[in-house]
C-alpha positions, -999 to 999 in steps of 0.1 A, spaced: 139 -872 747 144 -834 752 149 -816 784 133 -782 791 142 -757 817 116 -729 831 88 -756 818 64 -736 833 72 -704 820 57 -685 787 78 -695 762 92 -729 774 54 -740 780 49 -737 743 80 -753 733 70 -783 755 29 -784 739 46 -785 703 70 -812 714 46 -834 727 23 -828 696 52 -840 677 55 -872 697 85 -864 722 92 -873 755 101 -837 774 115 -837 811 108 -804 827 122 -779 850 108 -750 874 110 -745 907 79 -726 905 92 -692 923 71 -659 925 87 -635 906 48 -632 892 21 -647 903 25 -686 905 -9 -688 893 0 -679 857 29 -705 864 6 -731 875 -21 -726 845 5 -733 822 17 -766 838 -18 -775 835 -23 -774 801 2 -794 794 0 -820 824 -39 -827 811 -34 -827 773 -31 -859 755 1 -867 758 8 -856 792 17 -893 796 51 -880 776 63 -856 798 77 -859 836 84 -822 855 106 -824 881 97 -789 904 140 -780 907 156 -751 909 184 -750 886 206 -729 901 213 -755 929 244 -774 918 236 -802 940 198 -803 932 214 -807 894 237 -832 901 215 -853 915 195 -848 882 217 -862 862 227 -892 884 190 -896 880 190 -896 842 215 -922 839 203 -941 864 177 -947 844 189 -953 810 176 -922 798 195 -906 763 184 -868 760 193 -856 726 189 -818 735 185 -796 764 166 -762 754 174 -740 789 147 -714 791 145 -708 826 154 -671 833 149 -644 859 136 -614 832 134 -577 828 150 -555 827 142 -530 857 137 -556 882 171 -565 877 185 -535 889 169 -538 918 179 -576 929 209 -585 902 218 -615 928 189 -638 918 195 -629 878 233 -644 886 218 -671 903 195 -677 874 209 -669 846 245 -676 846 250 -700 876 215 -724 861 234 -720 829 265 -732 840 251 -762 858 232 -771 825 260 -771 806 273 -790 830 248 -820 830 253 -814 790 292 -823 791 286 -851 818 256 -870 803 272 -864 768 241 -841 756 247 -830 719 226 -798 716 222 -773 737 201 -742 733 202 -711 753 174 -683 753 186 -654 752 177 -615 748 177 -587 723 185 -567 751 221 -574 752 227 -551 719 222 -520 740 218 -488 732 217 -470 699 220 -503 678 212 -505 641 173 -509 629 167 -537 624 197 -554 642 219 -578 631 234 -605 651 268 -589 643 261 -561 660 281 -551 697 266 -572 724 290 -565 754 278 -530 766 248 -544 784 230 -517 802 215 -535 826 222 -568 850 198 -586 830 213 -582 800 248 -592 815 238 -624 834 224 -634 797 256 -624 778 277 -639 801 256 -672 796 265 -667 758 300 -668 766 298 -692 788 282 -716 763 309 -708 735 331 -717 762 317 -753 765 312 -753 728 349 -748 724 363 -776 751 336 -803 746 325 -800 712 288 -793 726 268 -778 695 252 -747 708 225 -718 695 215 -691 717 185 -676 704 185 -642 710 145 -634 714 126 -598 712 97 -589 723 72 -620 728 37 -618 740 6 -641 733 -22 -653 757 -11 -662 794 24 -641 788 42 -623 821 23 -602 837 52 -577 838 52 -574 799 32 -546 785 11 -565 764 -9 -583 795 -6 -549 815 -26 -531 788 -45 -559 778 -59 -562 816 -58 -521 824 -76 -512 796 -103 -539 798 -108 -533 838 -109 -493 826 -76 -490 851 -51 -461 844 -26 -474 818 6 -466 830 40 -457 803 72 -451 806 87 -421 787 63 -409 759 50 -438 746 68 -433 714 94 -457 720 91 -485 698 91 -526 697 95 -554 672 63 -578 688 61 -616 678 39 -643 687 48 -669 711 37 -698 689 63 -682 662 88 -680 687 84 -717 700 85 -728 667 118 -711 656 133 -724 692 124 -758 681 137 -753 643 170 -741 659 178 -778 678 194 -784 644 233 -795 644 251 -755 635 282 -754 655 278 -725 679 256 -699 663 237 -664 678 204 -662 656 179 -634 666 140 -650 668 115 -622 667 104 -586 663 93 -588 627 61 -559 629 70 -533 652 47 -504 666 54 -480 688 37 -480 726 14 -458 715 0 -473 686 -2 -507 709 -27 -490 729 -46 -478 703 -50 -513 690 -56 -528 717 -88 -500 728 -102 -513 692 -103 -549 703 -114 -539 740 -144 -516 732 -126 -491 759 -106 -458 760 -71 -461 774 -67 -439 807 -31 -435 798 -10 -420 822 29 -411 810 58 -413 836 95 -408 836 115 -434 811 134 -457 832 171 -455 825 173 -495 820 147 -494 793 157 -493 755 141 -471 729 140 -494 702 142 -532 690 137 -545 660 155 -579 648 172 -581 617 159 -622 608 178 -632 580 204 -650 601 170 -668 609 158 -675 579 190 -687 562 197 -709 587 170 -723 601 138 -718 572 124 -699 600 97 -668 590 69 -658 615 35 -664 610 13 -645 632 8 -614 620 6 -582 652 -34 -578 648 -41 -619 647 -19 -624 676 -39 -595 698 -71 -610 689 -60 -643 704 -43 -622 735 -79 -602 743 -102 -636 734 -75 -652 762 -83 -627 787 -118 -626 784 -121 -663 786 -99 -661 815 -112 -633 830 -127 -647 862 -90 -653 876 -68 -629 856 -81 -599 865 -69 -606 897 -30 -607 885 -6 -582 898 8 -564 872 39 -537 890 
């Protein structure tokens, strides 16, 4: 049995379908909050709640930042005999520029849910414990592509901070309780149902409702873009016994903003009404992730190439069209 934190979120939803494929029982956390629409939230959930081995998986709607909401968790858990071999914690306040704005909740979040999970790790005698991290602790100016070796303690941003103080936090508990930890340290990830804050749904949904697509800087900034099954997959490959290890999951074909659009007007049938604005100053140039850390360690290589992984994204929103045009996306 595995437990999963932000179960309802882009990535963890993933990890929890291949799971459950594979025949695992999966307890699940959210608590369901609207930092984007809830309805992208609650179309996850569904997919996994009414696939065929929903029967595997329980979701408890909790907030993991509550200590006492946790606590009872656990007393919960071992009131019931239950033995949970790995906790994967996923759940995350993200971005980068919202976090400026409100760094509060991304403490809450990101290092105080952290610290309670590690927590119920050390008092339920957990093994495993993986923590999803971000590329965007490496800052600025940082090798291409970037190894795991590289300075992650200038964060330039709250949101990188509250997830580099969860690292240490975790080699903290690594180091007192013998808790075998990887952080995964993930770039860019997009794939159908993604946040709505991500520039792959924005463009995807601008550019098919003809809306002006909006850029930061000059759109010749540049990103290392995976697929979220990839992703997933290497999340899952990394609940293998290491120690304490940093491995960096992702950004394996990179493009810069503009050539995204471009590719993404070829799938759409529509001209881009691109509209350039001021770079925000919590916004990197460039990522790209060295993965040989990745592949050493853990067999892992991604699969999905850039153009497959659109198609899927634009078939997703066209399907979905009906209710995902009606997404906020600033």
């Amino acid at each position: 049995m595995y437990l999963v934190t932000g179960a309802a979120g882009f990535i963890a939803s993933h990890v929890i379908g291949m799971m459950l494929a594979e025949g695992h029982s999966v307890i699940g956390l959210d608590n369901m909050n609207h930092a984007y629409d809830v309805r992208v939230k609650g179309y996850r959930l569904r997919n996994i709640l009414t696939s065929p081995q929903a029967t595997q998986f329980q979701f408890y709607p909790m907030d993991i930042s509550n200590r006492a909401t946790m606590e009872s968790l656990a007393e919960t858990i071992s009131a019931r005999g239950q033995k949970v071999d790995a906790i994967i914690n996923l759940a995350a306040r993200a971005g980068v520029r919202t976090s400026v704005e409100d760094p509060w909740v991304y403490v809450d979040t990101n290092l105080t849910g952290t610290l309670n999970m590690l927590e119920l790790s050390r008092r339920l005698n957990i093994p495993k414990f993986i923590l999803a991290s971000t590329s965007s602790v490496y800052g600025e100016n940082a090798p291409l592509p970037t190894p795991e070796e590289y300075d992650s303690s200038l964060a330039l941003q709250p949101y990188a901070a509250t997830k580099k103080a969860a690292e240490v936090l975790c080699h903290s508990y690594h180091y007192l309780y013998g808790t075998d930890v990887t952080v995964v340290r993930y770039f860019t990830v997009y794939g159908p149902a993604g946040r709505p804050d991500m520039v792959m749904f924005r463009f995807a949904k601008w550019i098919s409702e003809q809306k002006p697509v909006y850029v930061n800087g000059d759109g010749e900034q540049s990103r290392g873009f995976t697929y979220v099954e990839d992703i997933a997959r290497g999340t899952l490959l990394s609940l293998k016994p290491l120690g304490y290890e940093v491995v960096n999951l992702g950004g394996h074909e990179t493009v810069t903003v503009n050539q995204l659009i471009h590719m993404i007007e070829e799938r759409v049938g529509e001209k881009a009404q691109v509209v350039y604005r001021e770079r925000h100053p919590a916004d990197m140039l460039s990522n790209w992730a060295n993965v040989d850390k990745a592949r050493r360690l853990l067999g892992w290589n991604p699969q999905v190439s850039l153009a497959d992984g659109l198609d899927r994204l634009i078939q997703w929103y066209q399907t979905e069209k009906s209710w995902v045009s009606q997404i906020a996306t600033e």
